[in-house]
OpenMM code with the backbone's topology and positions (N, CA, C; nanometers):
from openmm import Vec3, app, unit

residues = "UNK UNK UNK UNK UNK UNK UNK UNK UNK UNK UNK UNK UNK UNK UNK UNK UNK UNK UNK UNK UNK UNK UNK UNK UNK UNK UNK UNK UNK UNK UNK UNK UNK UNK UNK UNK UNK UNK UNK UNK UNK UNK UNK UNK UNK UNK UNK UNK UNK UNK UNK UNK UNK UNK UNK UNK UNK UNK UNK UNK UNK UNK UNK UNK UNK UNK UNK UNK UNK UNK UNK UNK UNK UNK UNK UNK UNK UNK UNK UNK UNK UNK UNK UNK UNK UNK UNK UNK UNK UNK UNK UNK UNK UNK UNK UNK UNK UNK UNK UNK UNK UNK UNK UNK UNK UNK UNK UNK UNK UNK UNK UNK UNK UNK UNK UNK UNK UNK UNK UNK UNK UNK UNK UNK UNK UNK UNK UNK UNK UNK UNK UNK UNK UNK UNK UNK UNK UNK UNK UNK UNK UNK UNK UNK UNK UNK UNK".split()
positions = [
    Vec3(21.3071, 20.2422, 27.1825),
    Vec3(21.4493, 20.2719, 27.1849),
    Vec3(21.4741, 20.3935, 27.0953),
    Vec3(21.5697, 20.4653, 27.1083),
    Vec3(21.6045, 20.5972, 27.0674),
    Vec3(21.7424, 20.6170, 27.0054),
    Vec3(21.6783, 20.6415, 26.8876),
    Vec3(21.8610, 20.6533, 26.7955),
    Vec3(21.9770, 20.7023, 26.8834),
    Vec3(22.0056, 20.7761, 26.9780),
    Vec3(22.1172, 20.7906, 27.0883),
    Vec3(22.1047, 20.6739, 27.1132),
    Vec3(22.0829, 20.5818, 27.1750),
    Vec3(22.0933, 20.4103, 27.1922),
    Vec3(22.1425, 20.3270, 27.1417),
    Vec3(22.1775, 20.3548, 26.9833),
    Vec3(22.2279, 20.2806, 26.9063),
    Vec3(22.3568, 20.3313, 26.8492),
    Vec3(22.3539, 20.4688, 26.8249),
    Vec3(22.4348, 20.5523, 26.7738),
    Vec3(22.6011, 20.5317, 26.7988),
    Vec3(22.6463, 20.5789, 26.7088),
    Vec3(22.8301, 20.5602, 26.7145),
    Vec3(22.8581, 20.7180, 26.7953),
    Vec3(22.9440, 20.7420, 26.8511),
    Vec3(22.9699, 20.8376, 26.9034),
    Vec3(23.1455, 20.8658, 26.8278),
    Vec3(23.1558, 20.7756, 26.7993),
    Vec3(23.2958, 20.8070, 26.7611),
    Vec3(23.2989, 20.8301, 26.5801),
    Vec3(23.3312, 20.9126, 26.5458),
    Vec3(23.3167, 20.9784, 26.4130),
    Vec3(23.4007, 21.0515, 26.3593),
    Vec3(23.4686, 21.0379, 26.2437),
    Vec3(23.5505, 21.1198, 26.1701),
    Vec3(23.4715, 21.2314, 26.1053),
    Vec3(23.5052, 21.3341, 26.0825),
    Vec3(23.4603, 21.4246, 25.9729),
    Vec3(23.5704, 21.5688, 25.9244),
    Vec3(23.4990, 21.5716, 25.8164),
    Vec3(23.5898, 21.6413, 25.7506),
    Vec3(23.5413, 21.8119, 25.6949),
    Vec3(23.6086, 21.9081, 25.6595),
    Vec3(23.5880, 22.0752, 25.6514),
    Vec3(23.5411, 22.0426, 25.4586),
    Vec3(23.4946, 22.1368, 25.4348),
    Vec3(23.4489, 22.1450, 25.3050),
    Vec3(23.5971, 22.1675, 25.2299),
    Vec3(23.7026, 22.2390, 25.2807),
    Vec3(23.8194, 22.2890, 25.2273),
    Vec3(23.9045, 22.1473, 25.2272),
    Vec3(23.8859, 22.0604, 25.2778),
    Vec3(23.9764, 21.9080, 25.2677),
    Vec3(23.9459, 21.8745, 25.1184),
    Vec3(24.0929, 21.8327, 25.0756),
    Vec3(24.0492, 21.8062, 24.9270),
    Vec3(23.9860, 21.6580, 24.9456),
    Vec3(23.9446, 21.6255, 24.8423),
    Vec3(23.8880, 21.5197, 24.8323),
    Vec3(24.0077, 21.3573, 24.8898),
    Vec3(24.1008, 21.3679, 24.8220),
    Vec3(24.2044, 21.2719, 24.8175),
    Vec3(24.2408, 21.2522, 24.9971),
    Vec3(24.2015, 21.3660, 25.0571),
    Vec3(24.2523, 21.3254, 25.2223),
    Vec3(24.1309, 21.2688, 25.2966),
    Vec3(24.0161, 21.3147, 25.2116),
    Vec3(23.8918, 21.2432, 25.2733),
    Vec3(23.8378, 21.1083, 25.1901),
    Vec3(23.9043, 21.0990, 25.0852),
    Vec3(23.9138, 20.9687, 25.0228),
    Vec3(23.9871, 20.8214, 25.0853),
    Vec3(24.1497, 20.9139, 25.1693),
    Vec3(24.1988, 20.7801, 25.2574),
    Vec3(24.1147, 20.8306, 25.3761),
    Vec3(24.0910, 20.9004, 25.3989),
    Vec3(23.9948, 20.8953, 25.5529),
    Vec3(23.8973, 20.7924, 25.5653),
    Vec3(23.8596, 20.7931, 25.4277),
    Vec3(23.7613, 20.6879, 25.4172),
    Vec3(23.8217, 20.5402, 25.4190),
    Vec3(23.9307, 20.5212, 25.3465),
    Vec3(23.9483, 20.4037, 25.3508),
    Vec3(24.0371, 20.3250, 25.5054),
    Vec3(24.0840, 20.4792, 25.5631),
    Vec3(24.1435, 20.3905, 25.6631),
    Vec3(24.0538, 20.3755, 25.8233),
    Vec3(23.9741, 20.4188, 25.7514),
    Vec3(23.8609, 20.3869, 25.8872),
    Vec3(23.7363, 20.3253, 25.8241),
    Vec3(23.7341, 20.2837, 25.6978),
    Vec3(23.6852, 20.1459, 25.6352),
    Vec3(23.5324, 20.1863, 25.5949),
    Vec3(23.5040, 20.3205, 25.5935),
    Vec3(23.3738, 20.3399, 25.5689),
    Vec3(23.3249, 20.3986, 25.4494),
    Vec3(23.1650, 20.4412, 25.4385),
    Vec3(23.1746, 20.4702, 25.2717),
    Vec3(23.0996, 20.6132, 25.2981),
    Vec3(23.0924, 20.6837, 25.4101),
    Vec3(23.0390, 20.7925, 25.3946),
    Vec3(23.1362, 20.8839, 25.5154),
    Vec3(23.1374, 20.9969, 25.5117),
    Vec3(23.2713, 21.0913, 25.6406),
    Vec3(23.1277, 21.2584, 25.5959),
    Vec3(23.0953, 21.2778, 25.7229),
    Vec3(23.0089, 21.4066, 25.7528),
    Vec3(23.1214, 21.4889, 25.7043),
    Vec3(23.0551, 21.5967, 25.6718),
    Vec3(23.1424, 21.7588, 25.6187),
    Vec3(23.0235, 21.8787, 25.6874),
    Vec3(23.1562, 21.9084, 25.7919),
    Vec3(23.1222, 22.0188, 25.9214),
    Vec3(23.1602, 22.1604, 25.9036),
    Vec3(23.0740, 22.2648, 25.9574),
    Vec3(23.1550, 22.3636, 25.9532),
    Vec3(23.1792, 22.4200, 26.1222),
    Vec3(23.2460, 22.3647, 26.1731),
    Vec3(23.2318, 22.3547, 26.3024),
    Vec3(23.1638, 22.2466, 26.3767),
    Vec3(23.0595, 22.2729, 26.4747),
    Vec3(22.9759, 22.1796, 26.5341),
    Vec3(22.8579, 22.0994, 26.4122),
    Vec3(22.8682, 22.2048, 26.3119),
    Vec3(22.7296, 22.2449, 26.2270),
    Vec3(22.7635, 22.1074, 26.0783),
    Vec3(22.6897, 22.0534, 26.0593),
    Vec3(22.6556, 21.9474, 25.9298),
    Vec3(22.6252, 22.0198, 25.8331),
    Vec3(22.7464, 22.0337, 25.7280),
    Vec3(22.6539, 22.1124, 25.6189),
    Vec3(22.6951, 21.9866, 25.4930),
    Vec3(22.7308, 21.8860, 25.5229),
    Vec3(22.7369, 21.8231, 25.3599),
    Vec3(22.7648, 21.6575, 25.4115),
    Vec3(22.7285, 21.5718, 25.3235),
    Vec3(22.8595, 21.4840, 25.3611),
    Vec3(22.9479, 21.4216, 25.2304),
    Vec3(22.9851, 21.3785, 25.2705),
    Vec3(23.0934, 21.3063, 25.1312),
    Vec3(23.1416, 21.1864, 25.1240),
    Vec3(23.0622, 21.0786, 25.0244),
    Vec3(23.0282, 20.9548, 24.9970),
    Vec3(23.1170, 20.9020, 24.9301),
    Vec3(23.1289, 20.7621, 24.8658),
    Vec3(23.1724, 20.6646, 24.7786),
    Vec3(23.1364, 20.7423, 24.6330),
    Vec3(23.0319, 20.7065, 24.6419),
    Vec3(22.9517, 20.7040, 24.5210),
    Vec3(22.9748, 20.9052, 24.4857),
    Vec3(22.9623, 20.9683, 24.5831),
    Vec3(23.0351, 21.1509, 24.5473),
    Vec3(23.1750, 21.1348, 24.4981),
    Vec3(23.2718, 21.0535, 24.5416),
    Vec3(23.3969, 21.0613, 24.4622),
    Vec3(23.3758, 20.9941, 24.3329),
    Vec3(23.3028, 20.8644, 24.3141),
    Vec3(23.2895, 20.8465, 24.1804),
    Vec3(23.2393, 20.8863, 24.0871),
    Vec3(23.1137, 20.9331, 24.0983),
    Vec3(23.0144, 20.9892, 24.0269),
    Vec3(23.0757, 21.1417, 23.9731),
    Vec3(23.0896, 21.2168, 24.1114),
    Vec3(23.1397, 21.3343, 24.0622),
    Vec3(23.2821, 21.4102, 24.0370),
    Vec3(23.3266, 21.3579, 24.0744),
    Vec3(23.5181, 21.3249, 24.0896),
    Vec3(23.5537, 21.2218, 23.9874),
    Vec3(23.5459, 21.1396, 23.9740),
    Vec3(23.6570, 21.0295, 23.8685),
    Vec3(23.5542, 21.0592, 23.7475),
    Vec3(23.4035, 21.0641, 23.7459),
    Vec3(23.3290, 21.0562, 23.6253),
    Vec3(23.3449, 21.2290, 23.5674),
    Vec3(23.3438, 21.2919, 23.6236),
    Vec3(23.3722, 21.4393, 23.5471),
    Vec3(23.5455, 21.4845, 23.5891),
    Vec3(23.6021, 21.4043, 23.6005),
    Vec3(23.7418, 21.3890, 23.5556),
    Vec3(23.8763, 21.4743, 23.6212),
    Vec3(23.7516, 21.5253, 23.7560),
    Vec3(23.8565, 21.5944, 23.8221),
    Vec3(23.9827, 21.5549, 23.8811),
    Vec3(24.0466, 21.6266, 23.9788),
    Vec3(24.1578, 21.5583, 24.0301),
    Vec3(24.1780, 21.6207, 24.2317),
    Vec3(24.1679, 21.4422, 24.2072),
    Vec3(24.1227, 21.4595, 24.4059),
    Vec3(24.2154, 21.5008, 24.4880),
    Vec3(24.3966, 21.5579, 24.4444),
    Vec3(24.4542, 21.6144, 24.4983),
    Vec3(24.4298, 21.7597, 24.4716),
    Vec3(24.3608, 21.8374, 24.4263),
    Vec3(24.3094, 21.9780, 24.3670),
    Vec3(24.1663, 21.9994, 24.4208),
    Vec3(24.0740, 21.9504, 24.4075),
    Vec3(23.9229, 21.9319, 24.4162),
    Vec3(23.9260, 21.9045, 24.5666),
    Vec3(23.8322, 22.0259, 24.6109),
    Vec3(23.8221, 22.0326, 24.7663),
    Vec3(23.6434, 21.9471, 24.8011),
    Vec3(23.6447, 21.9295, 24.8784),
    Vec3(23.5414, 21.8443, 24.9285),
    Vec3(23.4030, 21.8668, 24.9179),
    Vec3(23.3797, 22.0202, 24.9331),
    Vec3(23.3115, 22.1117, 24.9260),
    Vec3(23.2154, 22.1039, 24.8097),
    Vec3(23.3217, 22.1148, 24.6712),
    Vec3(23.3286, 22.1340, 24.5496),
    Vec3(23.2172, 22.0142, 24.5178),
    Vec3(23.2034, 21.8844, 24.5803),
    Vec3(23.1227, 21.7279, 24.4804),
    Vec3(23.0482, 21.6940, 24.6324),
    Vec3(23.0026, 21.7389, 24.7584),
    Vec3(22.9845, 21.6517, 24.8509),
    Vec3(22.8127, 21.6660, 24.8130),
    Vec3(22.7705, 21.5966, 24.8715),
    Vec3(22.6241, 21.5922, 24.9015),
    Vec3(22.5868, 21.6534, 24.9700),
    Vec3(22.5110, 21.7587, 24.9069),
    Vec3(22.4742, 21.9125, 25.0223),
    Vec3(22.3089, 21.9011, 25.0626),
    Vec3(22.2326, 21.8001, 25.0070),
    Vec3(22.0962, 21.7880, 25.0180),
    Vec3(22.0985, 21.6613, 25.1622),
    Vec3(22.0922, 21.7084, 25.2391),
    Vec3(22.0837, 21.6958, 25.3854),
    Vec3(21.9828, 21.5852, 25.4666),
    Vec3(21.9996, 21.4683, 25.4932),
    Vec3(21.8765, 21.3459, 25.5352),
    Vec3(21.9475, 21.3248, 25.6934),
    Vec3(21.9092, 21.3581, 25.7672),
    Vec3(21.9754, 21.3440, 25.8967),
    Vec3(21.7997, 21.2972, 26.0048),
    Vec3(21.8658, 21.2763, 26.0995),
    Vec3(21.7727, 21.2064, 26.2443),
    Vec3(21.7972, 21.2876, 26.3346),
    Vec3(21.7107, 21.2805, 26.4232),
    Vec3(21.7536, 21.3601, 26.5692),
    Vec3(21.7891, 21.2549, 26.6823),
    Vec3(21.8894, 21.2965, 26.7948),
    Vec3(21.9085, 21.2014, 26.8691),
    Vec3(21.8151, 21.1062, 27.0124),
    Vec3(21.6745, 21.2001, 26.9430),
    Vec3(21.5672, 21.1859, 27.0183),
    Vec3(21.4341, 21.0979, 26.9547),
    Vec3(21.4736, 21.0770, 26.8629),
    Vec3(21.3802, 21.0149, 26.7560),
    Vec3(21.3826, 20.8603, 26.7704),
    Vec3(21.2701, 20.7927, 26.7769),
    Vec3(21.2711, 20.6407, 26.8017),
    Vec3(21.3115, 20.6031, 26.6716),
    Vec3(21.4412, 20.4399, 26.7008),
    Vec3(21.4845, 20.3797, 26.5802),
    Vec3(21.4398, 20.3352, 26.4578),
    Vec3(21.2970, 20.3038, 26.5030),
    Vec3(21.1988, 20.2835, 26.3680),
    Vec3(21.1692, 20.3963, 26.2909),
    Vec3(21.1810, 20.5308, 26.3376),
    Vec3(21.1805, 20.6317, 26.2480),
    Vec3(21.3190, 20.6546, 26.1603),
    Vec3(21.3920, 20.6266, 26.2393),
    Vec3(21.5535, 20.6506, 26.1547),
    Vec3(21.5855, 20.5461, 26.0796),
    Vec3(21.5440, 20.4191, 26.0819),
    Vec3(21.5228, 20.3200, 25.9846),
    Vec3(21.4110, 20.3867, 25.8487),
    Vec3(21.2993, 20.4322, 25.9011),
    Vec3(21.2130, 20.4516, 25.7648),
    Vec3(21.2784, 20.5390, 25.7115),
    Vec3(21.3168, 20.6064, 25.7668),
    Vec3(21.4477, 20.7764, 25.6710),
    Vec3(21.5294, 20.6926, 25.5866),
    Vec3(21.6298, 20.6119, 25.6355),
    Vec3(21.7317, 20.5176, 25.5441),
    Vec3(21.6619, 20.4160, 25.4477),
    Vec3(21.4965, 20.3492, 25.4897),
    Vec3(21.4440, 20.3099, 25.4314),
    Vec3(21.4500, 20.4178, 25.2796),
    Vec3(21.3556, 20.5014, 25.2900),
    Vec3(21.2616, 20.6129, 25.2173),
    Vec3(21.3711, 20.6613, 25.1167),
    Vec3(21.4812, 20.7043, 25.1877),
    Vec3(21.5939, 20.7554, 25.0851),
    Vec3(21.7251, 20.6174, 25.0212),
    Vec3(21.7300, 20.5311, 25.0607),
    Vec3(21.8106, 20.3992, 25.0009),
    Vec3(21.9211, 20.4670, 25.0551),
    Vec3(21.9767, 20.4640, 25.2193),
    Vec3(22.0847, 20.5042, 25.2402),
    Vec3(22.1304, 20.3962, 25.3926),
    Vec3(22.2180, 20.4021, 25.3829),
    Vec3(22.2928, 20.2813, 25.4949),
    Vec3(22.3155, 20.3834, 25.6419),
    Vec3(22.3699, 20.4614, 25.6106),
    Vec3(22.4110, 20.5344, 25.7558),
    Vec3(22.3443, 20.6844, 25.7351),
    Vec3(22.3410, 20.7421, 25.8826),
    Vec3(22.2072, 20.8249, 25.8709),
    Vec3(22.3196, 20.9466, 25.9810),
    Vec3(22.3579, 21.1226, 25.9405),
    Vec3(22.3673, 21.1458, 26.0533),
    Vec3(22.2961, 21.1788, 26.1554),
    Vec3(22.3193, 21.2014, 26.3348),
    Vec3(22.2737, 21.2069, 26.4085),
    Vec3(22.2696, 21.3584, 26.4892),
    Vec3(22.1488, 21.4395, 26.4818),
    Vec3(22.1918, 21.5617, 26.5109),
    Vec3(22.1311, 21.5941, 26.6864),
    Vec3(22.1279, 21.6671, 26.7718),
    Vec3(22.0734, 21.7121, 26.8625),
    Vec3(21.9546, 21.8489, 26.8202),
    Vec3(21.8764, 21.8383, 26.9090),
    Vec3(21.7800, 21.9528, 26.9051),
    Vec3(21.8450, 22.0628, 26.9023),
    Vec3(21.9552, 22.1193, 26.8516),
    Vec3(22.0408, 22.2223, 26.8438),
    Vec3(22.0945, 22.2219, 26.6638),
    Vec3(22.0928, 22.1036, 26.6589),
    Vec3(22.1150, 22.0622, 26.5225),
    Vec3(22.2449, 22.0815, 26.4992),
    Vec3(22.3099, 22.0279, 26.5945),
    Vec3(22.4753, 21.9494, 26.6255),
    Vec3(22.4920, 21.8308, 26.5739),
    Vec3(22.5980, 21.7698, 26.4915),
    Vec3(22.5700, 21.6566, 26.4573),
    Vec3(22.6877, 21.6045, 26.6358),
    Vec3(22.5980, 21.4679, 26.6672),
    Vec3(22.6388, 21.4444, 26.7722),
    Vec3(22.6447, 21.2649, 26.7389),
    Vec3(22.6382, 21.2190, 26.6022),
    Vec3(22.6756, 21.0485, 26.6144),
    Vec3(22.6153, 21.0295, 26.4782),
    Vec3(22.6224, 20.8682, 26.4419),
    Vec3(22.5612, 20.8309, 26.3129),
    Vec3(22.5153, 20.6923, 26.3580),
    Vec3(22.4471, 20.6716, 26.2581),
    Vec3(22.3262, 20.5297, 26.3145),
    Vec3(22.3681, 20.4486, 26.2234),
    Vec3(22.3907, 20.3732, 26.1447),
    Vec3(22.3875, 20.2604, 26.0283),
    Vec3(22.2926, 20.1672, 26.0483),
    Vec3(22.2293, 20.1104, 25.9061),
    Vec3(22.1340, 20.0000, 25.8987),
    Vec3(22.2071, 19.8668, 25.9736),
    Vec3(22.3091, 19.8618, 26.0449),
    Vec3(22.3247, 19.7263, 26.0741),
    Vec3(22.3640, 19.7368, 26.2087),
    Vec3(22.3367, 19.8364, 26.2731),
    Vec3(22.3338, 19.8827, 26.3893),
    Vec3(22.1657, 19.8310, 26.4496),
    Vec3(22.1118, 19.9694, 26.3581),
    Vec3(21.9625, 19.9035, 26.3854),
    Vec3(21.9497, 19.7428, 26.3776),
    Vec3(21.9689, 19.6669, 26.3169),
    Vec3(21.9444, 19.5092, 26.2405),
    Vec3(21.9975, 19.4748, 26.3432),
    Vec3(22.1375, 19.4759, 26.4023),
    Vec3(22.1764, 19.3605, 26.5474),
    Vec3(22.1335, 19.4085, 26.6374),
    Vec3(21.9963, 19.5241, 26.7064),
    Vec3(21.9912, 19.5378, 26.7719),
    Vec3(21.9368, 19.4544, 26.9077),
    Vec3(21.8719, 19.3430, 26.8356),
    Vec3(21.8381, 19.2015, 26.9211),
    Vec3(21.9490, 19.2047, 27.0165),
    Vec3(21.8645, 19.1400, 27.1284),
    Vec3(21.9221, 19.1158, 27.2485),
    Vec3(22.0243, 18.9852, 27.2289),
    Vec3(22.0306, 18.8886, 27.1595),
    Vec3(22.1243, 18.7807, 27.1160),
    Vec3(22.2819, 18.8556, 27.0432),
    Vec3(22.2204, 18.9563, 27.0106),
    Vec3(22.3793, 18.9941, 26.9140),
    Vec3(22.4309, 19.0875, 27.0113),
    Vec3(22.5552, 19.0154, 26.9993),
    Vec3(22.6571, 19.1203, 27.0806),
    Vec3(22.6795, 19.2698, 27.0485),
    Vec3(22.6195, 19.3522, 26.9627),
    Vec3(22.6347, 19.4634, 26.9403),
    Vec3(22.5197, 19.5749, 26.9970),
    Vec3(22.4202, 19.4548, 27.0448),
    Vec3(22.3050, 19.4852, 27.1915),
    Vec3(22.4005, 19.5048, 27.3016),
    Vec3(22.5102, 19.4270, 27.3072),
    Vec3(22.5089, 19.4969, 27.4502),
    Vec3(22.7416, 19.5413, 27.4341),
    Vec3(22.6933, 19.6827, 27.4689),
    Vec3(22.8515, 19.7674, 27.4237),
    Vec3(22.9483, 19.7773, 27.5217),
    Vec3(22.8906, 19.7260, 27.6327),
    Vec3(22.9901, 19.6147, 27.7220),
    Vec3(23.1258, 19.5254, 27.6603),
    Vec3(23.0565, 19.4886, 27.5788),
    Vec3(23.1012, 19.3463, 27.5246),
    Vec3(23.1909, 19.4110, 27.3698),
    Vec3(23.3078, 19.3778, 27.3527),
    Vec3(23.3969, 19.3951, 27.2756),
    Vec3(23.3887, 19.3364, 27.1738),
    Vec3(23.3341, 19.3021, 27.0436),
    Vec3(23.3553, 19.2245, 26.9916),
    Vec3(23.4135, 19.2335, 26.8086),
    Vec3(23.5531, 19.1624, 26.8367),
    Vec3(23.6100, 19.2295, 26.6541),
    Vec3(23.4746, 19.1589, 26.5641),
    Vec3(23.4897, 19.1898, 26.4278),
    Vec3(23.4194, 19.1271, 26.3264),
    Vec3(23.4528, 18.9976, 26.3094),
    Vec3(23.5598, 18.9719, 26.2979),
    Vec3(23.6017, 18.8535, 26.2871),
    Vec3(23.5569, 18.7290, 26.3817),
    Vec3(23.5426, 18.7797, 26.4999),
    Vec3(23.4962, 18.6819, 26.5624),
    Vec3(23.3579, 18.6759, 26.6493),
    Vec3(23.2870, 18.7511, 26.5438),
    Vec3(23.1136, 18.7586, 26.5637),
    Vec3(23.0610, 18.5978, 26.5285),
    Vec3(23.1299, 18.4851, 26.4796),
    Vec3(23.0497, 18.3461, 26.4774),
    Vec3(23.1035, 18.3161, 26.6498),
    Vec3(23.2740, 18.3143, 26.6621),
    Vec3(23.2420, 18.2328, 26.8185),
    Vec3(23.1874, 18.3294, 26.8954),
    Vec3(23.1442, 18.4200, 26.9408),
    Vec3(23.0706, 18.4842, 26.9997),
    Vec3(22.9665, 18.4425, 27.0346),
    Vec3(22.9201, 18.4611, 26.9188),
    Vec3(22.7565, 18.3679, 26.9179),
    Vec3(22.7258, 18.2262, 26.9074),
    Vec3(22.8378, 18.1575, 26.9104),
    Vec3(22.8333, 18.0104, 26.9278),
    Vec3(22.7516, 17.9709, 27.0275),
    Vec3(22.6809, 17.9089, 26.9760),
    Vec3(22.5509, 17.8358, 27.0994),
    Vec3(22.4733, 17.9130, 27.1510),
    Vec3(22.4697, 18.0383, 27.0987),
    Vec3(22.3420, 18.1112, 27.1279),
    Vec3(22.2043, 18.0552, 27.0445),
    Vec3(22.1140, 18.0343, 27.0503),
    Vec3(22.0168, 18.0067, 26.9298),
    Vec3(21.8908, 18.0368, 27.0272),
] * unit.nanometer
topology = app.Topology()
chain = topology.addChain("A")
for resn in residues:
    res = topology.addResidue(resn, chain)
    for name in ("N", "CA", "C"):
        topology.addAtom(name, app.Element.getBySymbol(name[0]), res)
């Protein structure tokens, strides 16, 4: 199977010039802990949880002033969308990272993979098959009486 297989296609991201504070609720209102930073089609950064804390609240800046640019993570761990899932697992393995972006042989970012994407990819979990709708909340009756 091939990281395009698993991959999210639907993705927020944000310009290096977004201050931090608009990619801070970006983050929270689409519930995630990492948002790619594009310059166009092109991946040049991304900008984490742990980048607003570490480098934003701990060196005391201020996230309505401080552009994105300025604290993101510019050292680059990405997959290709051609690469089998066990390789894009050992990448997230190797570096201790949860979500991975997804680039094309053009080196477009074109999706993102997460460790729990890979993990339900079993044929029992509904997130095997993208047919199937399923909120979080109701991932136990879903799987009720599957075993």
């Amino acid at each position: 199977m091939q990281t395009r297989d698993l991959m999210s296609r639907n993705f927020e991201v944000v310009s290096r010039d977004t201050h931090v504070k608009e990619a801070a609720i970006k983050m929270r209102d689409l519930d995630v802990s990492v948002v790619p930073v594009c310059d166009g089609p092109t991946l040049i950064g991304v900008i984490t949880i742990r980048d607003i804390a570490l480098r934003l609240a701990a060196e005391g800046y201020d996230a309505m002033l401080t552009q994105v640019g300025e604290i993101m993570t510019r050292d680059l761990t990405y997959c290709y969308e051609d690469q089998e899932i066990e390789e894009a697992l050992t990448v997230m393995e190797s570096f201790q990272i949860d979500r991975l972006p997804v680039l094309d042989r053009n080196q477009r970012l074109v999706g993102i993979i997460s460790r729990s994407q890979i993990a339900f990819r079993g044929a029992g979990h509904p997130a095997a098959h993208p047919e199937i709708t399923v909120l979080p909340n109701d991932y136990a009756a879903a799987t009720a009486g599957r075993r």
